[in-house]
C-alpha positions in Angstrom: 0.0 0.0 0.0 1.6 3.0 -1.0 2.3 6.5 1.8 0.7 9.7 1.1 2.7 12.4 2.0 0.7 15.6 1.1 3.5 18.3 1.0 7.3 18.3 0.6 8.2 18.7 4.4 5.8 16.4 4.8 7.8 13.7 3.1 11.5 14.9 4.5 9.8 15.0 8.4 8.7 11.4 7.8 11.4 9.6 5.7 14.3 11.7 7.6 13.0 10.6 11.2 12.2 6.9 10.1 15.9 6.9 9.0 17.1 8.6 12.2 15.4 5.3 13.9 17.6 2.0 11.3 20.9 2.3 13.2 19.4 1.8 16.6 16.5 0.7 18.5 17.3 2.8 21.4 15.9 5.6 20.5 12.0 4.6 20.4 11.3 1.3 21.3 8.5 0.4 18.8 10.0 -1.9 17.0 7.5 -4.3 18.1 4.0 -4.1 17.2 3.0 -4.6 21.1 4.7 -1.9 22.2 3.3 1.1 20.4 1.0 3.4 21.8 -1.2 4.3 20.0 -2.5 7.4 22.5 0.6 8.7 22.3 0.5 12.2 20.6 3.8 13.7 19.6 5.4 17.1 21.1 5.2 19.4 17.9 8.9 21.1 18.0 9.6 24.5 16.9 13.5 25.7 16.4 14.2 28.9 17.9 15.4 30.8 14.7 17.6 33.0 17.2 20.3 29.8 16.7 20.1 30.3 12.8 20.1 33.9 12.2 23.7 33.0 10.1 20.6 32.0 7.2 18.0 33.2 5.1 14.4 33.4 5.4 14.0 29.8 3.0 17.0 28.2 4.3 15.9 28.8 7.5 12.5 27.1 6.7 14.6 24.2 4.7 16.6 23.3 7.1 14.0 23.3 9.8 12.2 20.8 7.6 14.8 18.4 6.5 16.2 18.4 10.2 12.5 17.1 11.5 11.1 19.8 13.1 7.5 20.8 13.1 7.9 24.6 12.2 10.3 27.8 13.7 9.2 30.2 16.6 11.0 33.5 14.5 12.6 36.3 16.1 11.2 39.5 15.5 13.0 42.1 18.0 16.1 43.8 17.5 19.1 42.2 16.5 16.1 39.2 14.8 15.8 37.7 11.8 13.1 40.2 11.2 13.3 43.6 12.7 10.5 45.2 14.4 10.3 48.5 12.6 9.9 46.4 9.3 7.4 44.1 10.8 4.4 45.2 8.7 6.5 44.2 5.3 9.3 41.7 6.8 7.6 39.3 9.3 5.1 38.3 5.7 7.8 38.2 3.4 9.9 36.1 6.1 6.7 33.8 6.5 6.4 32.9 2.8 9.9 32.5 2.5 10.1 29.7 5.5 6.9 28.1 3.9 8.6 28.1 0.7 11.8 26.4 2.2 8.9 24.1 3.1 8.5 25.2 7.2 6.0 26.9 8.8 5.9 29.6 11.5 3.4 30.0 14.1 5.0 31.5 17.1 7.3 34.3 17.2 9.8 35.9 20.1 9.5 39.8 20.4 10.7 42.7 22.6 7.1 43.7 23.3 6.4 45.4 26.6 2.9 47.6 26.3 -0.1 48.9 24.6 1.2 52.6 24.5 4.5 51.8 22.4 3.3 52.4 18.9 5.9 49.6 17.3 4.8 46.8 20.0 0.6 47.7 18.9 2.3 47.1 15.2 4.4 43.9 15.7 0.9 42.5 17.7 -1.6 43.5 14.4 0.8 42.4 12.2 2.0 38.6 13.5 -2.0 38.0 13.7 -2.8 39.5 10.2 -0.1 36.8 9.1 -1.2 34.4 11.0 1.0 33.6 14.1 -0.7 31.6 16.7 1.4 33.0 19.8 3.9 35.6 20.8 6.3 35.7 23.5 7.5 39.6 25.0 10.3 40.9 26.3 11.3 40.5 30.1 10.0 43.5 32.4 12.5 45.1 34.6 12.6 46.6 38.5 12.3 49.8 38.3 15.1 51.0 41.2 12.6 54.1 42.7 10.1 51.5 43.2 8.4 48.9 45.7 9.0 45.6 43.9 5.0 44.8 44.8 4.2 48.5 42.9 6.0 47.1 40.1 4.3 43.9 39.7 1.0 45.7 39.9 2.5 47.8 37.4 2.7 45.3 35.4 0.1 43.0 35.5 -1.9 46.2 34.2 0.4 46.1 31.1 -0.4 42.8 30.7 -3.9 42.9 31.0 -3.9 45.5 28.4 -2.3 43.7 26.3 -4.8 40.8 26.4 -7.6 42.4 25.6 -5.2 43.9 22.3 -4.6 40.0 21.6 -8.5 39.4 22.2 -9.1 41.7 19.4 -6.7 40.3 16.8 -7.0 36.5 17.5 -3.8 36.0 18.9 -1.6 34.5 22.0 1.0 36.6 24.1 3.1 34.6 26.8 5.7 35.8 29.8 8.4 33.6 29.8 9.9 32.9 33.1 13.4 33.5 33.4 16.3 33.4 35.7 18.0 35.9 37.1 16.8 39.6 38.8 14.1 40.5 36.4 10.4 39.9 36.3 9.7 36.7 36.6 12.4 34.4 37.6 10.4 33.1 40.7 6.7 31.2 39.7 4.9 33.7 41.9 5.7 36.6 39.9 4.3 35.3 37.5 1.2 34.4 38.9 0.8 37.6 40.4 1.2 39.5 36.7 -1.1 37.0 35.4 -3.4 37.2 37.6 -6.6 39.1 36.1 -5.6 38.8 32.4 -8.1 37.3 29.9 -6.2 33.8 30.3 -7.7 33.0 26.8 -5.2 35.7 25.1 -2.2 35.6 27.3 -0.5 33.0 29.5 2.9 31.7 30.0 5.9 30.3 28.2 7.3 28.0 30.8 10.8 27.4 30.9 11.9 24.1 32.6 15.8 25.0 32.4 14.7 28.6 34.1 12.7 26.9 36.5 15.4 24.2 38.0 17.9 27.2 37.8 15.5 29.1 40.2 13.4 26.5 41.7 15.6 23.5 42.4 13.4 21.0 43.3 10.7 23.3 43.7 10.0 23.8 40.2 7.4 20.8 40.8 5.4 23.6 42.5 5.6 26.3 40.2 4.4 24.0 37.5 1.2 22.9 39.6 0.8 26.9 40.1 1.0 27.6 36.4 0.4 24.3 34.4 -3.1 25.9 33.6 -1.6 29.5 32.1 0.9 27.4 29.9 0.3 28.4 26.7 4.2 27.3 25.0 7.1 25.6 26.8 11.4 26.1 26.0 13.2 23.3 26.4 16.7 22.8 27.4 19.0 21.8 29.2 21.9 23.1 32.0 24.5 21.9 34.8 26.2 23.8 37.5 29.8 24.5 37.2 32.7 26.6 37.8 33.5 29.4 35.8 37.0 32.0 36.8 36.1 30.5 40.2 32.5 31.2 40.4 29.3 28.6 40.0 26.9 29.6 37.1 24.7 27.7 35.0 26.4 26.2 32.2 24.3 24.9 28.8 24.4 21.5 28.1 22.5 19.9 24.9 19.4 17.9 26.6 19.5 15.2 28.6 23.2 16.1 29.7 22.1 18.5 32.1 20.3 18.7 35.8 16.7 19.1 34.4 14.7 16.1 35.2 12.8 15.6 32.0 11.5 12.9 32.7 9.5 13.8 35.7 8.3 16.8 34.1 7.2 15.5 31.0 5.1 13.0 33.1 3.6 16.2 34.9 3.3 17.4 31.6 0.8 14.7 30.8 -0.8 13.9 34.2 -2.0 17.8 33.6 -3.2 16.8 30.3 -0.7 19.3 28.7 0.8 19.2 24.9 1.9 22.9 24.1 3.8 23.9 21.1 8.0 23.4 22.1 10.5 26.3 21.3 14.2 24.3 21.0 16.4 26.5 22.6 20.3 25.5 21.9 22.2 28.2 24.3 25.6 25.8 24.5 28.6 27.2 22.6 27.6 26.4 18.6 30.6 29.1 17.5 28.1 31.9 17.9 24.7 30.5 16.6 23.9 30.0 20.0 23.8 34.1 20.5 22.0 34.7 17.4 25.7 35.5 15.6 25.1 36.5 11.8 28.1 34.8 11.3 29.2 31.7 13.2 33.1 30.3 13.5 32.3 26.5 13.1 30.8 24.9 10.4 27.1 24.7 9.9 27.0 21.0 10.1 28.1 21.5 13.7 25.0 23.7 14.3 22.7 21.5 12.4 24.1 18.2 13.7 23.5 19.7 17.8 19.9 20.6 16.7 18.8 17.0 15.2 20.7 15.7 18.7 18.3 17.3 21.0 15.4 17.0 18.7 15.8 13.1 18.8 16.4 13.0 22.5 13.3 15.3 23.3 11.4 13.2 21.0 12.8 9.8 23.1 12.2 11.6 26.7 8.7 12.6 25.7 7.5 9.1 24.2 9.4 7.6 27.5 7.7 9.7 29.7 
């Protein structure tokens, strides 16, 4: 009986990943009949196109298709692959071009902060006009002349204004949470900045790296706080270490790291949860990992560490 495939990416997603599985078993273990679920429903894996600014709006979309994943979350902030004051002509142009490369885009990283800036209104009317599904914003900071619970007040207004923007264009905003001394790096910021928005329009873009940076082993908290504001998640991967003397977080591809993938793809699914995945790759890829133009290794290096922690997401989730 012959296999339909009904579009170009279509075919490389299926025939690429079936040959990613003839070396080794390891990786899923369906090879017999008995053991495939047939429940189980696939994470559908965006590449953050931060890691592959060094390419074009088609190559970008060709290569995310070749290499298996399901589409690309695009940046469009400065320093992105499309820049916000061109939004209205470049985030299009840069849509048709990833389709044509045989990709889609449906989620998109900004610097967007609130209703009153004039660009952030345009980036907003514009992704939704082209049909992006969800947007992430920028990262609020502390203002220094003010009570940290002020701010967070502050800002949860913000945010509800811009839900009821995103209720009028049919679209999704998130808050990702993120280590360090902004907004947000502890869970109960962002519930409190959540807290009265239209939850339809704007949630959360959890981060599980962020959140076992922040959380340890309290992360398992934060997600049962915000499991039902979880609009998209990041994935990746970190280890504490020693740098000039000093412990930091250090990037690790996935699975090499501290985060417990396992668990929380389990939590994942005893919540019922299967959001769209942004692939983050922060570890040294000779500047792709910092959104470089132009990157000192070879492409193939860059390309290779992307199909790596695709597959082992892809083996996590299904082992979950």
């Amino acid at each position: 009986m012959p296999i339909n495939f009904t579009t170009r990416r279509d075919f490389i997603k299926k025939t690429s990943l079936f040959a990613g599985f003839l070396p080794s078993y390891s990786l899923f273990p369906f090879h017999k009949k008995e053991s495939i679920n047939k429940d189980f429903q696939p994470l559908s894996i965006n590449v953050f196109s931060k890691h592959l600014q060094f390419l074009d709006y088609q190559m970008t979309g060709q290569m995310a298709a070749e290499m298996g994943f399901d589409g690309v979350d695009l940046t469009v902030r400065p320093k992105g692959h499309v820049l916000p004051e061109e939004v209205e002509i470049g985030l299009p142009k840069a849509i048709q071009q990833i389709n044509k490369g045989g990709s889609n885009c449906e989620m998109i990283t900004t610097s967007i902060e609130n209703v009153n800036r004039p660009l952030d209104v345009n980036i907003i009317k514009a992704a939704a006009k082209a049909g992006i599904k969800y947007y992430r914003t920028g990262w609020f900071k502390y203002p220094k002349d003010q009570p940290m619970i002020d701010a967070l007040d502050m800002y949860r207004n913000q945010i509800d204004d811009l839900g009821n923007l995103n209720k009028e264009n049919g679209i999704i905003g998130c808050y990702q949470n993120h280590a360090g001394k902004n907004v947000g790096a502890s869970f109960w910021e962002i519930q409190k900045i959540l807290e009265t928005v239209n939850s339809d329009f704007f949630g959360t873009q959890y981060d599980i790296r962020h959140a076992t940076v922040e959380g340890g082993n309290s992360w398992e908290n934060g997600l049962q706080l915000l499991y039902s504001k979880i609009k998209v998640i990041v994935l990746k991967d970190f280890k504490w270490g020693k740098v000039n003397g000093k412990w930091k977080p250090i990037n690790v591809p996935i699975g090499e790291g501290m985060v417990d993938f396992d668990k929380y793809f389990k939590l994942l699914k005893k919540y019922n949860l299967n959001p769209p995945v942004s692939l983050h790759l922060e570890y040294d890829l000779g500047g792709a990992e910092k959104g470089k133009s132009k990157i000192t290794v070879d492409k193939k290096v860059v390309f290779d560490a992307m199909k790596k922690d695709l597959k082992a997401i892809q083996k996590l989730w299904q082992e979950a």
